[in-house]
N, C-alpha and C positions, 0 to 999 in steps of 0.2 A: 110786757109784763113788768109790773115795779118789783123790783130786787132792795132789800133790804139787809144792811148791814149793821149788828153791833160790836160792842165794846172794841177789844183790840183789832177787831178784823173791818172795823169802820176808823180804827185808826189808822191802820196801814194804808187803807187804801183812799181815806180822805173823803170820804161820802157816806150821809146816813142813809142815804138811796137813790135809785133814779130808774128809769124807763130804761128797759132794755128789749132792743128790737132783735130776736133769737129765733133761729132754726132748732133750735135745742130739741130734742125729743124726751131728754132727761134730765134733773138734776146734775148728776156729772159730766153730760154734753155742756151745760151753762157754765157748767166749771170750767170748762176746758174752754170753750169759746173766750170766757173772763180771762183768764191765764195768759191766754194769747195778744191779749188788750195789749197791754204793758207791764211795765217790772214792779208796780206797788200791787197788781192786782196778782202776777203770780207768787209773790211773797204773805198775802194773804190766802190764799190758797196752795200754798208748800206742801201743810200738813195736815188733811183731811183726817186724820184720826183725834184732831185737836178742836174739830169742825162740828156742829150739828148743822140739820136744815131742818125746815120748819116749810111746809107749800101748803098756801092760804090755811096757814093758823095752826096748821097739824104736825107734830112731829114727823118726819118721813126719812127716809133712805134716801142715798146717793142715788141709787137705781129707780126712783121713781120716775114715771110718767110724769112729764109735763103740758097735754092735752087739754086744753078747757081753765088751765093754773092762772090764775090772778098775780100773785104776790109768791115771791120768794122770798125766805129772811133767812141770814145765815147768822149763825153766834159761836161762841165757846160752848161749852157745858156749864152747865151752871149746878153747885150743890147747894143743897138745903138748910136749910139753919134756922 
């Protein structure tokens, strides 16, 4: 699935994205397999309360299924203005 990262969490970790070959059954299965990579990716993934996900385009939950998922994209939060 292509995993997609922005602003400081594509800068921690040095990628706007890339093909990632997962057993993951969930979003935070993904997380946790990333985490385990190396020290820039658990450092982008420290603080999941500083984290959204987005799976193929939609806002979702840690806890979602990842079954049939295209694209994951991880970001900050973003506010309005």
């Amino acid at each position: 699935m292509q995993v997609l990262y922005f602003a400081w969490v594509r800068e921690r970790i040095g990628l706007a994205k890339e093909i990632v070959d997962t057993q993951a059954t969930t979003v935070m299965a993904l997380v946790e397999e990333l985490r385990a990579r190396e020290e820039r990716y658990a450092a982008a993934f420290e603080d999941l309360s500083a984290l959204r996900v987005a799976v193929d385009q939609d806002l979702a939950d840690f806890d979602t299924p990842l079954a049939g998922v295209r694209e994951v994209a991880f970001f900050p939060p973003m506010t309005g203005g």
